[in-house]
N, C-alpha and C positions, 0 to 999 in steps of 0.2 A: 462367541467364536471370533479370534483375533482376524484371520483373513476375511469369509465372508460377513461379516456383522456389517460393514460399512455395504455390502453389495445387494444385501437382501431389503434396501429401506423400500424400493420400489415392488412389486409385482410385475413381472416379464410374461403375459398372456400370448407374446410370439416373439417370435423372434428371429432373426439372419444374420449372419457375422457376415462380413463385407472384409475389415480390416482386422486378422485376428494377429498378437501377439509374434514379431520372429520366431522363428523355429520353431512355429506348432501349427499340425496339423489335423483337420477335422478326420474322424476315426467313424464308420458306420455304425451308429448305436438304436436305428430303427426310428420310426417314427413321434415328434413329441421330444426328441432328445437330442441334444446335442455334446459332444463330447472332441476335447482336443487333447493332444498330447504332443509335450517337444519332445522329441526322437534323440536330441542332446542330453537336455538332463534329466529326462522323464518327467517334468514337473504335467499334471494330468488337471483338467478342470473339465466339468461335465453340470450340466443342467437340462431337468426333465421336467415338463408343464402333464400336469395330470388335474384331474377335478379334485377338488377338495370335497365336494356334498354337504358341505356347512360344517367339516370336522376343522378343530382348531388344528392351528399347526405344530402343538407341543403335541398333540395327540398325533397328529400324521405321524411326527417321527418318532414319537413311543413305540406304534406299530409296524414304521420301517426299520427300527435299530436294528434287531436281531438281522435284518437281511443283511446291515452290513458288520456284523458283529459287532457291535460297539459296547465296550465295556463300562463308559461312562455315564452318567447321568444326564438326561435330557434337559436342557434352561432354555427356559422362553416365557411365552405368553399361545393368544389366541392368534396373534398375526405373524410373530417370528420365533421361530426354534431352532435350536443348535444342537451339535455333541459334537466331543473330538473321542479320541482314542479308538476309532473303527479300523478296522483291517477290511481290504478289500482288493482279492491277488496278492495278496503277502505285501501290499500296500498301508501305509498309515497313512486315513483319510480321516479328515474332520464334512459330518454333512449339518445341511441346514435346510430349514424350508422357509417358504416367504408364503402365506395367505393372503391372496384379495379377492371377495364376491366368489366365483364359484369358480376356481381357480388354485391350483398351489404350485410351485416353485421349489423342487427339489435341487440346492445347489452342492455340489463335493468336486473338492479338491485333497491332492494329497500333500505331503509334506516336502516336497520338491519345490511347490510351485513360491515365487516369490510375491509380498503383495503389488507390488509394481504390476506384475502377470494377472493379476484376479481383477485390480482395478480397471487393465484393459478392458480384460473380458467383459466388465460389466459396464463400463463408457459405451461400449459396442455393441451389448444389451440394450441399453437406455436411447441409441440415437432415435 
């Protein structure tokens, strides 16, 4: 996945944005998740930490695809996995997940967002 591929090498087990991106702001998406959106261009990036239970991560997002419809096929391994072609709000959203220990990393963004914006988010991740 051309945006998150470079963002998912780590596992994000918590996380707090401090310095997010101009023009985007955090959206209420419940506990576990975080979720921003620039109100300018709509570009949208969101990340959810949920247990993994020792499923790999090609497997997580086997069994999340349909929630975000995605019509693509799933590429990855046991530690990272991708799709693009999801629809989500009549959004085109590529998602990804990142495994480590008991933990996973559900990362999406849509087709707004530019890589400059993803690599924030995830500098902002990592500190």
């Amino acid at each position: 996945m051309k945006k998150l591929l470079a963002a998912c090498t780590l596992l994000v087990s918590s996380y707090a944005f401090a310095d997010i991106p101009a023009n985007f702001e955090q959206v209420d998406a419940g506990e576990n998740n975080a979720v921003f959106v620039n109100k300018t261009s709509g570009a949208l990036f969101g990340a959810s930490v949920v247990a993994s239970e020792g499923a790999a991560a090609n497997a997580i997002l086997t069994a999340a695809a349909p929630q975000f419809n995605c019509a693509s096929e799933v590429k990855g391994d046991a530690e990272f996995a991708s799709v693009e072609g999801c629809k989500v709000n009549d959004q085109n959203v590529e998602v990804a997940v990142a495994v480590g220990g008991d933990k996973a990393v559900v990362f999406y963004v849509n087709d707004k967002i530019t890589q400059d914006e993803v690599n924030a988010f995830i500098a902002e991740m990592l500190k």
